[in-house]
VEXKEMAR-194837 format. One record per residue: x, y, z of N, C-alpha, C, O in turn; residue in one letter. Coordinates in steps of 0.001 Angstrom, whole numbers, padded with zeros to 6 digits, always signed. Example, Ala and Ser with C-alpha at 12.3 -4.5 7.8 and 13.67 -1.06 7.14 Angstrom:
<pts>
+013190-005690+007800+012300-004500+007800+013200-003300+007800+014236-003319+008465A+012850-002250+007080+013670-001060+007140+012900+000030+007870+013409+001138+008039S
</pts>
This chain:
<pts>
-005344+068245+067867-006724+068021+068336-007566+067470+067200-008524+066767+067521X-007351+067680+066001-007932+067398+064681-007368+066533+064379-008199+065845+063786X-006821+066233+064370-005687+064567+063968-006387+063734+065018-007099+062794+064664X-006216+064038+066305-006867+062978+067547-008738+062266+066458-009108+061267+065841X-009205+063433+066816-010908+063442+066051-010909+062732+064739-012002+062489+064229X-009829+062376+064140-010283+061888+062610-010643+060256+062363-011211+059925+061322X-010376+059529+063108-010757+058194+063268-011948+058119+063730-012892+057406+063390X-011817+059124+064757-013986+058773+065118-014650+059054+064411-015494+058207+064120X-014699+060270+063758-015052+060671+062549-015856+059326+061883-017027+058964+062001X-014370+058574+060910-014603+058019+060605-015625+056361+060560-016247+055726+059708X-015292+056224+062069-015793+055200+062379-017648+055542+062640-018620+054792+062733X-017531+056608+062674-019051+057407+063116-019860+056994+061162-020747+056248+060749X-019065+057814+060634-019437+057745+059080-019760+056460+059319-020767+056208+059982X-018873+055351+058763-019344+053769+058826-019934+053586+059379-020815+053143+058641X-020612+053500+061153-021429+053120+061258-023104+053674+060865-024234+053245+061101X-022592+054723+060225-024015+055717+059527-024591+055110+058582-025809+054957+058480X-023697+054695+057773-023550+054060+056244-024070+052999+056272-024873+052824+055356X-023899+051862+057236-024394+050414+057780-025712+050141+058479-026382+049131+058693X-025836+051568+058779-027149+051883+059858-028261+051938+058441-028957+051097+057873X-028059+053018+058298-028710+053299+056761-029302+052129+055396-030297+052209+054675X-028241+051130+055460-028310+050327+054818-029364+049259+055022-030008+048649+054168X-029397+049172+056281-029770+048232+057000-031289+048362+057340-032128+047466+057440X-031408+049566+057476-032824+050549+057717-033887+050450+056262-035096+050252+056145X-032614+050729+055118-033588+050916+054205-033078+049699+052587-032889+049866+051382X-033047+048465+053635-032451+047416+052496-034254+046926+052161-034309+046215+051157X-035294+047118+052645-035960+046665+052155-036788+047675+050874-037682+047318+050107X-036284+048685+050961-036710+049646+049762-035462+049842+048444-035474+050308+047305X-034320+049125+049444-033332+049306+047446-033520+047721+047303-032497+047413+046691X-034025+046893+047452-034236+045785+047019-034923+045847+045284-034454+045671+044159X-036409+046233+045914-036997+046499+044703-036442+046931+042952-036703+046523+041820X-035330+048246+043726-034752+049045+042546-033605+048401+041458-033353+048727+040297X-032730+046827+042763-032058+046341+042388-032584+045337+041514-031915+045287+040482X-033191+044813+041529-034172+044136+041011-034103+043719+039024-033895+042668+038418X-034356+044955+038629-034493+044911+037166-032534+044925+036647-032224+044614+035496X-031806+045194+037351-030257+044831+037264-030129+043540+037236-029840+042810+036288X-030426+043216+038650-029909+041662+038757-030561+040835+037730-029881+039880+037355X-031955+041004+037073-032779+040334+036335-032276+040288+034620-032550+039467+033744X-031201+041882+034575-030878+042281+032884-029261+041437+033165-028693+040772+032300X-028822+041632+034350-027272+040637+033939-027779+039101+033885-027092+038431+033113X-028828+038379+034526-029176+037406+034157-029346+036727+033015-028799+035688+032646X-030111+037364+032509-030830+037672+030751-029106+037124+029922-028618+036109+029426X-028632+038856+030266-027232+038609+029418-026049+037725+029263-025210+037610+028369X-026259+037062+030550-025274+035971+031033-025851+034864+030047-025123+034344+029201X-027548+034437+030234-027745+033253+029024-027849+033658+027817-027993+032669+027098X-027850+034894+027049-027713+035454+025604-026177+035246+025264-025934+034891+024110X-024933+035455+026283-023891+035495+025819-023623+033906+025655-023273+033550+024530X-023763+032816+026755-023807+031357+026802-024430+031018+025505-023774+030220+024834X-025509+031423+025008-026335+030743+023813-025451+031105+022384-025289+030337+021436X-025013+032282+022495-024284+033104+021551-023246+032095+021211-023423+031416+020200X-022120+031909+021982-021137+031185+022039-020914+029527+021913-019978+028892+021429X-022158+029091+022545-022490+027900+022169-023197+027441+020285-022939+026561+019464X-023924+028347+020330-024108+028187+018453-022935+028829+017432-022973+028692+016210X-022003+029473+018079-020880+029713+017496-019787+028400+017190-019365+028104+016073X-019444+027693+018493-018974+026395+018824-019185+026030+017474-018496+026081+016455X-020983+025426+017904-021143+024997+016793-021386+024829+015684-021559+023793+015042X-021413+026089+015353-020961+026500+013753-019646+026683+013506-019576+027072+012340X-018728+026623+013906-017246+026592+013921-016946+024812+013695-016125+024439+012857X-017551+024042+014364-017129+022618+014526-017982+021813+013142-017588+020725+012723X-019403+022673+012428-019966+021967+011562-018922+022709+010365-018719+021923+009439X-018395+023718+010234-017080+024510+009275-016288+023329+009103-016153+022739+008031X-015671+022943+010403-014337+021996+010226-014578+020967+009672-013734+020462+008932X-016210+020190+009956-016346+018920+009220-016637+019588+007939-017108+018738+007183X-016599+020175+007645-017019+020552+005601-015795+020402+005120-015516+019508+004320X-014886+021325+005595-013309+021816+005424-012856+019926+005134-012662+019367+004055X-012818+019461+006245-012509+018281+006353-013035+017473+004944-012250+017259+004020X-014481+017047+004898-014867+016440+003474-014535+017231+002471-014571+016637+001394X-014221+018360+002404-013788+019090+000912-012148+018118+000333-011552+017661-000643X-012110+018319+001964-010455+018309+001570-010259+016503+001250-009356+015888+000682X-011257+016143+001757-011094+013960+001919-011186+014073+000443-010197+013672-000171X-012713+014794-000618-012964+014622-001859-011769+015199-002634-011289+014507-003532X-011315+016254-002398-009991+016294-003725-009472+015954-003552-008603+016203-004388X-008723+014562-002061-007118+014115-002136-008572+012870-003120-008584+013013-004343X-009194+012240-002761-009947+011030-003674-009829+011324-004684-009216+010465-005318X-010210+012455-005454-010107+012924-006919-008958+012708-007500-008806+012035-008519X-008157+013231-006922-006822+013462-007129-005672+011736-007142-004612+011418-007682X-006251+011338-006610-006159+009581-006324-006565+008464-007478-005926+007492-007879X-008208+009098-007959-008809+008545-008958-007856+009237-010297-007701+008413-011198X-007338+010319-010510-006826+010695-011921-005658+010058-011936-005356+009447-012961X-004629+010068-010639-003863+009428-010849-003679+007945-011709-002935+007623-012635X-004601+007301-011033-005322+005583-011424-005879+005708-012753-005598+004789-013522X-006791+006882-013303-007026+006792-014937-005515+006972-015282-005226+006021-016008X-004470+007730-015097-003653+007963-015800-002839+006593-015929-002388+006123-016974X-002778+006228-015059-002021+004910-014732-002501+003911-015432-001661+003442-016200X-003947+003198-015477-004373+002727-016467-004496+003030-017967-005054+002278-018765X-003944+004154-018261-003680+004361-019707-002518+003527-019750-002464+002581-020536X-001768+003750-019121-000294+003846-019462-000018+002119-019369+000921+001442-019787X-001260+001748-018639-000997-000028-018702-001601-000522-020275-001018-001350-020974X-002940+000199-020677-003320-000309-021950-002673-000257-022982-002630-001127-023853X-001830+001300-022960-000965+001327-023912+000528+000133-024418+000989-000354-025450X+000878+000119-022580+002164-000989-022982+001267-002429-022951+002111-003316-023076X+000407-002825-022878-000518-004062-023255-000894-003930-024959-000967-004874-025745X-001086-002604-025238-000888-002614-027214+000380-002762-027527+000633-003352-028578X+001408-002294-026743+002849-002532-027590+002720-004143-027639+002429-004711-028691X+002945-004811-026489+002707-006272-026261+001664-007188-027061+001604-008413-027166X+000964-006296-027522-000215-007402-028464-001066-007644-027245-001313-008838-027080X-001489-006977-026509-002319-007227-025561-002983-006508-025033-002570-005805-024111X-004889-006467-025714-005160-005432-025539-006193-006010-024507-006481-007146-024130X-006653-004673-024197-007594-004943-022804-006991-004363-021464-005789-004294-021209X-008123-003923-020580-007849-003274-019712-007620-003915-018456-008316-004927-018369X-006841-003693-017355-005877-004311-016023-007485-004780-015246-008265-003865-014984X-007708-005605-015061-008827-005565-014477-008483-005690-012777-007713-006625-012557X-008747-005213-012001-008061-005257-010587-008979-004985-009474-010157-004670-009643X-008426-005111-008366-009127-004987-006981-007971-003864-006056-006882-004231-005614X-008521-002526-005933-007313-001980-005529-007697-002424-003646-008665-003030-003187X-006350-001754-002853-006522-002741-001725-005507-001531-000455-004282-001522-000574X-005864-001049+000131-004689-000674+001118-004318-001781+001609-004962-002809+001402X-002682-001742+002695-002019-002082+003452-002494-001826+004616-002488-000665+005024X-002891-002638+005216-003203-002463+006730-002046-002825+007870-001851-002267+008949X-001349-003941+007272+000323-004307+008273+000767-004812+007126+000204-005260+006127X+002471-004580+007614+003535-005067+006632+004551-005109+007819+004758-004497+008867X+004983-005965+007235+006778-006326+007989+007295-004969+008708+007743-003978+008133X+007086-005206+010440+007058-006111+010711+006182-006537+011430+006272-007615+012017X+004738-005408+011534+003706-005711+012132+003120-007163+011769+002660-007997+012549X+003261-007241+010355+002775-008658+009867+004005-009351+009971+005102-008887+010282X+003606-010874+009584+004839-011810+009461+005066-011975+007827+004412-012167+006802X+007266-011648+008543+007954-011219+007635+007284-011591+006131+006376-012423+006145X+007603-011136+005105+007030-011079+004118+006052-011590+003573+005958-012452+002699X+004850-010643+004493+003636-011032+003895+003406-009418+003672+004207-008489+003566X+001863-009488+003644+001068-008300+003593-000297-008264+004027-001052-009081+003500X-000758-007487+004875-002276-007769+005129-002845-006730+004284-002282-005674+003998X-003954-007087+003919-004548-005854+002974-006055-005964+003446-006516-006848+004168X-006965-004518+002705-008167-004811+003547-009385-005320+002330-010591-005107+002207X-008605-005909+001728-009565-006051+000571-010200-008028+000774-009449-008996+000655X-011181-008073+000978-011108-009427+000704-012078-009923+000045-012565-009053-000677X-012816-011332-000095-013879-011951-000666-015117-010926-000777-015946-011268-001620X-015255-010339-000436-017085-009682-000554-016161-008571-001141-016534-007698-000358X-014987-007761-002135-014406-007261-002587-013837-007412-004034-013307-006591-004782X-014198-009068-004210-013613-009308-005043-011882-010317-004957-011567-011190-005767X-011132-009911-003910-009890-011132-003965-010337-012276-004308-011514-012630-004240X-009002-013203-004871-008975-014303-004827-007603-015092-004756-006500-014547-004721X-007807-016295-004741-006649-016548-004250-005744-016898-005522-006375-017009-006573X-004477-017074-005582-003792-016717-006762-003586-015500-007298-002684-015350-008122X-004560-014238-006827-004224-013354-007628-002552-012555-007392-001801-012792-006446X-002305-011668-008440-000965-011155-008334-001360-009822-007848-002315-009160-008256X-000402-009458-006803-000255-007866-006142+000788-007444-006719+001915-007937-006774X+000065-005830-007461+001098-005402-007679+001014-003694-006796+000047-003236-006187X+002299-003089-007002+002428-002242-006193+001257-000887-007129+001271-000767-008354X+000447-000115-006284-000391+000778-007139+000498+001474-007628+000297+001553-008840X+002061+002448-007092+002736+003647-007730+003548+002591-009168+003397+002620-010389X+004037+002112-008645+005117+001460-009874+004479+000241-010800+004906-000149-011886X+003376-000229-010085+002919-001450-010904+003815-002609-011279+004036-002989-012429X+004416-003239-009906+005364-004444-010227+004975-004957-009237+004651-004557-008118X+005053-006300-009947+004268-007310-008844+005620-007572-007814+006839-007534-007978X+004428-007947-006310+004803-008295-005128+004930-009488-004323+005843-009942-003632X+003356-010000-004700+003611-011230-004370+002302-011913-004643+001610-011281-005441X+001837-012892-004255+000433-013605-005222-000292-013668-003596+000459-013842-002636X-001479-013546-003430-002621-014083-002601-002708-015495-002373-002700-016384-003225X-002818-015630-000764-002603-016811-000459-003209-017155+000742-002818-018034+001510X-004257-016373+000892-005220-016655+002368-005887-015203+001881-005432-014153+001427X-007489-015817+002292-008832-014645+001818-009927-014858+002466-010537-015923+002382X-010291-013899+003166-010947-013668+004057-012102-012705+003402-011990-011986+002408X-013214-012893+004223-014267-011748+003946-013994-010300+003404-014339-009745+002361X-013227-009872+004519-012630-008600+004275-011155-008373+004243-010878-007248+003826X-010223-009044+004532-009142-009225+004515-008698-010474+003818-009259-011537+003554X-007543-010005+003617-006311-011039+002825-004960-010921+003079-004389-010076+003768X-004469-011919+002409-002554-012344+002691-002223-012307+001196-002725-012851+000212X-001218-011488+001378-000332-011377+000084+001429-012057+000486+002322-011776+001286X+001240-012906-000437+003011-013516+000235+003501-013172-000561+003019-013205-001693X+004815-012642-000244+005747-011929-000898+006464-012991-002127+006077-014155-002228X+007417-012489-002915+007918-013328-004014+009599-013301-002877+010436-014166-003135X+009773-012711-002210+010503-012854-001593+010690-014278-000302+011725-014819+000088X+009470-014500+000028+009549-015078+001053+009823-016924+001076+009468-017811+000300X+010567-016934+002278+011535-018096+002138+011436-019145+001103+010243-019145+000799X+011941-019886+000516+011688-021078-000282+010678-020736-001711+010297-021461-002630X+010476-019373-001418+009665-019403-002985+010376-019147-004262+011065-018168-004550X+010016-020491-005187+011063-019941-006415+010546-019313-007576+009357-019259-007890X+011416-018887-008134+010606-018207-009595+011053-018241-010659+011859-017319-010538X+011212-018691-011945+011952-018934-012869+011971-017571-013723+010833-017283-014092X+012806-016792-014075+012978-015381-013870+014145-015037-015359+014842-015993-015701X+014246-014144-015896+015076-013283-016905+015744-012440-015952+015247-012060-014892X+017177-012096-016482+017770-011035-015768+018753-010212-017085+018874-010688-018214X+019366-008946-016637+020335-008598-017306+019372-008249-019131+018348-008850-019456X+020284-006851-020276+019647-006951-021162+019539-008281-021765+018586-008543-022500X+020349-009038-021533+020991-010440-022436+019855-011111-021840+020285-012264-021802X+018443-011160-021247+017324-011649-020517+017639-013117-020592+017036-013849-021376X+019069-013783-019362+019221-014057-018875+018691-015130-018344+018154-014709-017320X+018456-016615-018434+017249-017313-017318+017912-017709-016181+018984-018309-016263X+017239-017362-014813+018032-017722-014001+016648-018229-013150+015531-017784-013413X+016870-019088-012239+015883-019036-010803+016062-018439-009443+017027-018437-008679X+015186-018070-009379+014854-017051-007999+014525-018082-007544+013919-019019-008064X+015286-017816-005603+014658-018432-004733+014825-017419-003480+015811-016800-003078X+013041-017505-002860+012963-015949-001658+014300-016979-000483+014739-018111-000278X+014461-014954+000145+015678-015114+001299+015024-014623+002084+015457-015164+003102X+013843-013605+002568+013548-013022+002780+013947-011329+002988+015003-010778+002678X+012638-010685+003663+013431-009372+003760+013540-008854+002640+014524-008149+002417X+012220-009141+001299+012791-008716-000028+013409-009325-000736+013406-008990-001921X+013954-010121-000437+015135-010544-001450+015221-011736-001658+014801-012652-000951X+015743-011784-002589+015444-013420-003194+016833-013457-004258+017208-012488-004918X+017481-014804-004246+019091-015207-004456+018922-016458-005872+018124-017389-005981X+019837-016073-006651+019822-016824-007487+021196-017455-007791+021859-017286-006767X+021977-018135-008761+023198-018579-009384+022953-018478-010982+021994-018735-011710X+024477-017904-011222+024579-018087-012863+026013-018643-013064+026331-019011-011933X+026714-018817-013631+027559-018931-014345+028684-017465-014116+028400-016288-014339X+029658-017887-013738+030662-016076-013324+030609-015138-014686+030619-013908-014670X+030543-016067-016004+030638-015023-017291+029453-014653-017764+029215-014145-018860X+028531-014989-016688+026742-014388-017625+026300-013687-016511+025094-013475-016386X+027262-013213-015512+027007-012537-014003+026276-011100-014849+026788-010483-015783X+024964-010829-014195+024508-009571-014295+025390-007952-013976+026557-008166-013647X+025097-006747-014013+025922-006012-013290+024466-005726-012245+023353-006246-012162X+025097-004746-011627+024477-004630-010487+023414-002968-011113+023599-001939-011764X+022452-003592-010452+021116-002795-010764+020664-002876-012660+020158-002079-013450X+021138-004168-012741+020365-005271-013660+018477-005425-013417+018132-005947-012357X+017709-005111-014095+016217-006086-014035+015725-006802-014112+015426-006981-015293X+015235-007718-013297+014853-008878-013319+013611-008537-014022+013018-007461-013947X+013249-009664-014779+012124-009997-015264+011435-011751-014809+012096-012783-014924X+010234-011692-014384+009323-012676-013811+008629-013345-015933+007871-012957-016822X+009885-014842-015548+008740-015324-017288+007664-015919-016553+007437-016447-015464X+006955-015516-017904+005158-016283-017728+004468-015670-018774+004979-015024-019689X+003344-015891-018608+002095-015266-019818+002586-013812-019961+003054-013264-020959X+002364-013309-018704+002801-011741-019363+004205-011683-018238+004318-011908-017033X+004888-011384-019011+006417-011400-018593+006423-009762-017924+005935-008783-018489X+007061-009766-016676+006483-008113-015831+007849-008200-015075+008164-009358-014803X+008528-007454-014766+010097-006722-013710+008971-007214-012367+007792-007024-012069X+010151-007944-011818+009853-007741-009747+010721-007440-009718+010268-006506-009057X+012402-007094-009810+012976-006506-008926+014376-005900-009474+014425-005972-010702X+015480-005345-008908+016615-005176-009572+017631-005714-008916+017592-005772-007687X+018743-006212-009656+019763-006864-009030+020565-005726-008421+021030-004694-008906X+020582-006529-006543+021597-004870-005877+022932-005727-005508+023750-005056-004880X+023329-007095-005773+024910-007456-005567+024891-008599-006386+023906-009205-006808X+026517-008914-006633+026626-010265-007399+027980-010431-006537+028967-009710-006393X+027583-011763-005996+029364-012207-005171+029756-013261-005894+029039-014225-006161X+031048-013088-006274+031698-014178-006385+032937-014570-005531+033444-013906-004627X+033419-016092-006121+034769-016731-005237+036031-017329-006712+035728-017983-007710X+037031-016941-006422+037901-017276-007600+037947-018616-007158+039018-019005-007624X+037285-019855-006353+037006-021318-006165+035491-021830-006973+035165-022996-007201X+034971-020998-007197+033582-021162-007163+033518-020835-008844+034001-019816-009338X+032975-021672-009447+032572-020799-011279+031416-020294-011122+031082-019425-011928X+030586-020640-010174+029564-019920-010377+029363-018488-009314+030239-018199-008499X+028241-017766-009447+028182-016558-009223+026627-016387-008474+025516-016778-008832X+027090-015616-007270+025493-015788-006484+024693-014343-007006+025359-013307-007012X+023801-014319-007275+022821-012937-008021+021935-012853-006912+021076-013714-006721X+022163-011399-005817+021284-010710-004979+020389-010151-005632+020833-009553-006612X+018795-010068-005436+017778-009461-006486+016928-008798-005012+017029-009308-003896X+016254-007792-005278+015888-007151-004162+014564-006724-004566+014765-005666-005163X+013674-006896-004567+011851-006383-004956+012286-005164-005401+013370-004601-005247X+010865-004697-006217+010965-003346-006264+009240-002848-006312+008821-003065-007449X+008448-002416-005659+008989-001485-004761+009804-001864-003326+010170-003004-003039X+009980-000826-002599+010411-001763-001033+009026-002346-000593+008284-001434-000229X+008599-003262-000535+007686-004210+000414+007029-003836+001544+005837-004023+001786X+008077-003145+002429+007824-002520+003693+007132-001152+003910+006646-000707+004950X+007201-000596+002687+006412+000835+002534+005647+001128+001342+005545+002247+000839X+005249+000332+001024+004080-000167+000328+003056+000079+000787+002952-000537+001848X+001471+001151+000402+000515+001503+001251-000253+001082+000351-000455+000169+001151X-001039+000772-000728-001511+000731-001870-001038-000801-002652+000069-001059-003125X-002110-001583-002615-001659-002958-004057-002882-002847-005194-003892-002270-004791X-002897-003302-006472-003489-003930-006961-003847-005279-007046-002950-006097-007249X-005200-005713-006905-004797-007374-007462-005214-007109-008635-005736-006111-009133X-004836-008429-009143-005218-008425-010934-004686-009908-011142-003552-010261-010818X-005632-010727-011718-005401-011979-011895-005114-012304-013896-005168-013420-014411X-004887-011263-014490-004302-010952-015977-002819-011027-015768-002132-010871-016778X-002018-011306-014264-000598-010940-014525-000073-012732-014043-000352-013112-012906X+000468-013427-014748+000728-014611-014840+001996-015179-014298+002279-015448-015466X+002832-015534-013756+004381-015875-013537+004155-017101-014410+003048-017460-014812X+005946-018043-014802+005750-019364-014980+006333-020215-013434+007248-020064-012625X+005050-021256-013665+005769-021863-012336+006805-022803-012926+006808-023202-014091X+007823-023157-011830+008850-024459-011903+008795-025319-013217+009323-025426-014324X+007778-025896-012366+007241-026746-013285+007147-027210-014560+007497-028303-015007X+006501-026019-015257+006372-025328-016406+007976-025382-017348+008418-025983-018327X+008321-024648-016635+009731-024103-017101+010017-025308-017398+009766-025800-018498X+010698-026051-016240+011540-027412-016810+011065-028124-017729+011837-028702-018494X+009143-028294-017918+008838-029275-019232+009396-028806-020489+009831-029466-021432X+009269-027047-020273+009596-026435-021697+011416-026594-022238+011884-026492-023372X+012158-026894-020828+013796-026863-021443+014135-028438-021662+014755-029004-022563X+013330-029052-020203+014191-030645-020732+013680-031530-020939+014177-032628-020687X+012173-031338-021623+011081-032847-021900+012128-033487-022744+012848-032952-023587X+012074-034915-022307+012355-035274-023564+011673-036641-024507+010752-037274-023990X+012017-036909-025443+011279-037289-026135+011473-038973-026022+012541-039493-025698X+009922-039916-026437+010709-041284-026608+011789-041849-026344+012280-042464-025397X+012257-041325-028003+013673-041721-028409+015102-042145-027583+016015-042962-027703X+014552-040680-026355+015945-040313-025229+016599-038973-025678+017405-038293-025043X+016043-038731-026986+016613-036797-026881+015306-035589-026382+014124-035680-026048X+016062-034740-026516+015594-033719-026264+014284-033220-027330+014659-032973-028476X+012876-033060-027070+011999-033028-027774+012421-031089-028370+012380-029996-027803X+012703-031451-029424+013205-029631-030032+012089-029364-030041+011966-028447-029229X+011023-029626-030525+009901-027771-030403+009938-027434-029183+009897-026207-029098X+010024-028199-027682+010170-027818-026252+011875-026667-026058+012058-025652-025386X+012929-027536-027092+014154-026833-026709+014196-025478-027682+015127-024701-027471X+013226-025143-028753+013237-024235-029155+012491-023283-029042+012663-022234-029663X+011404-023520-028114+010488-022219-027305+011289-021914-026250+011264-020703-026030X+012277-022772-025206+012552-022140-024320+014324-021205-024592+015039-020610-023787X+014459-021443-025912+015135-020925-026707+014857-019171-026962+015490-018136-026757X+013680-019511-027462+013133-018084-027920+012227-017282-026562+011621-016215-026668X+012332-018061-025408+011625-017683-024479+012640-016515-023684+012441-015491-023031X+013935-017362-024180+015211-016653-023382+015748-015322-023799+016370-014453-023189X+015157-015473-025471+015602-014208-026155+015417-012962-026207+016217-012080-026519X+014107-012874-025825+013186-011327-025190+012157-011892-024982+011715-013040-025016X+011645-010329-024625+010040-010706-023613+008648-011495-024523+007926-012437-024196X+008678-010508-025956+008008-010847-026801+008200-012491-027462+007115-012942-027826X+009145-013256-027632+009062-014298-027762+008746-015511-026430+008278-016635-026612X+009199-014835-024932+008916-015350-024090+006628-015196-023851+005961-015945-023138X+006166-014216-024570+005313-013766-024230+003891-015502-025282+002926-016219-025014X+005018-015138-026606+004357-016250-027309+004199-017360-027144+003161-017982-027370X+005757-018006-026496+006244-019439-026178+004858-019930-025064+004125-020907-025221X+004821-019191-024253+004078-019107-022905+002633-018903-022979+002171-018864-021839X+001955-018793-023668+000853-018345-024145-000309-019566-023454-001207-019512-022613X+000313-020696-024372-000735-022187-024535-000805-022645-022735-001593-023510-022355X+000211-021862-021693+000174-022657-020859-001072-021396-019952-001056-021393-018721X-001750-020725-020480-002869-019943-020017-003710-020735-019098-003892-020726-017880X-004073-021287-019894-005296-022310-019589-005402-022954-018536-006147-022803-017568X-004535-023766-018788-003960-024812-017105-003473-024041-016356-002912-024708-015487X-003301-022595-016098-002689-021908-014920-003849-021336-014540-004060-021529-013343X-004796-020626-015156-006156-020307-015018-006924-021163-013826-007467-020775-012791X-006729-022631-014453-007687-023454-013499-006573-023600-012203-007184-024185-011309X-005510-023369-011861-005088-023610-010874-004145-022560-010523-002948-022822-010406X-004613-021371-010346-003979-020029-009611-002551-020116-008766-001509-019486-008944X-002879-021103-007805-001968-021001-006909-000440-021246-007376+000580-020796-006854X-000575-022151-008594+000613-022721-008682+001490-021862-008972+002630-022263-009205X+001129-020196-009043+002048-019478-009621+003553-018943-009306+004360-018103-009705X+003410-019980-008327+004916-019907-007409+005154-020919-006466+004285-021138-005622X+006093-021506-006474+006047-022827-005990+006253-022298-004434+006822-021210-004530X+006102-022512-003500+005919-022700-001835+007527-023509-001827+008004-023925-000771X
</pts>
């Protein structure tokens, strides 16, 4: 009988509860009132809270961020004083004093974003480039290739590698004269003689005013038909991962040109003019006599930059 009764019960309660509510919703209105008004409040105190947190969290990261941009720069700049010591110093061994004067330059494309052996850099005319100048690599400081298109803000660095460019060049301790001519891809191919063949990972040396390494020899092929001997020379640094150049128009190659007046002018007579066959004599012998021989041709390379590598 009590089990039957307990649902009405219930349903009696509920509708009491609803009755009630309904009767007296216009008197708990009022009471609700200062609730609904304090979670309001708190809802925009917590929003405001969190929002100036944001952004004091996001003005943190940009500090963090410039702290951290200024010591890799610092750290960039000591490198570069150190580096420029170390150029003045081997410019006093050389009799050559004075400091690298340069235009430093990132890499913006290289092989093979750019075409094959060039370099785009972001340095250009309102920077200081010019054309003729020599790139050298910022970590190792060996030249790359000379400037050859200059733009406002940009420039072209052509590689010493690239097709048809020659270079009249030292190799091996026995400093060697041989000519470079680019293959691309880095590399640039020469001929010697099978008994004056370099060994392999030999240094090339670039003659000129200031006589400077571009690259190391990485093969030498020969043919038991052939007397002579082909000399693979490969840049150094790699070209392709190169982020960083210097220019500097203090670093000189000899062009072609040059070279041949100094080995085979010859004279009137029909011989060989010797003070020409005996600078390129002593040019062959080390750097320091190549440095002297080469000196007088400053001047005329000065006024005409480009020639520093024949195309």
């Amino acid at each position: 009988m009590t089990k039957s009764r307990l649902p009405q019960i219930k349903i009696i309660l509920l509708v009491g509860v609803v009755g009630t509510a309904l009767l007296f919703a216009g008197a708990l209105r009022p009471l609700s009132a200062p609730f609904v008004v304090l979670w309001s409040w708190t809802a925009q105190v917590h929003q405001a809270v969190v929002g100036l947190w944001l952004l004091a969290k996001d003005r943190w990261d940009q500090e963090q961020d410039l702290h951290n941009t200024r010591e890799a720069l610092d750290l960039e700049r000591t490198a570069y004083d150190t580096l420029q010591k170390e150029i003045n110093h081997l410019h006093s061994l050389l009799g050559r004093q004075g400091e690298l004067d340069g235009v430093l330059a990132g890499v913006i494309a290289a092989p093979p974003a750019a075409v094959y052996d060039t370099l785009i850099i972001d340095a250009g005319s309102q920077e200081g480039a010019r054309l003729g100048m020599v790139a050298l690599s910022q970590e190792e400081m060996w030249p790359l290739g000379v400037v050859d298109v200059v733009e406002p803000y940009l420039a072209r660095v052509r590689l010493y590698s690239f097709p048809e460019t020659q270079i009249q060049a030292f190799v091996g301790e026995h400093q060697t004269p041989i000519l470079l001519a680019g293959r691309g891809g880095g590399v640039l191919e020469g001929t010697l003689p099978r008994e004056l063949s370099p060994p392999v990972g030999a240094v090339v040396w670039a003659s000129g005013v200031s006589t400077v390494p571009i690259g190391k020899v990485v093969r030498v092929v020969t043919t038991p038909a052939n007397p002579q001997a082909a000399v693979i020379v490969r840049l150094v640094p790699n070209p392709f991962t190169v982020r960083r150049v210097i220019l500097t128009d203090k670093v000189r190659l000899l062009p072609q040109e040059w070279w041949e007046r100094l080995t085979t002018a010859p004279s009137q007579s029909g011989t060989l003019n010797t003070d020409a066959t005996q600078d390129a004599a002593s040019a062959a012998s080390s750097t320091e006599g190549a440095l002297k021989t080469l000196e007088a041709a400053e001047g005329t390379m000065q006024a005409d930059p480009e020639s520093a590598i024949n195309r």
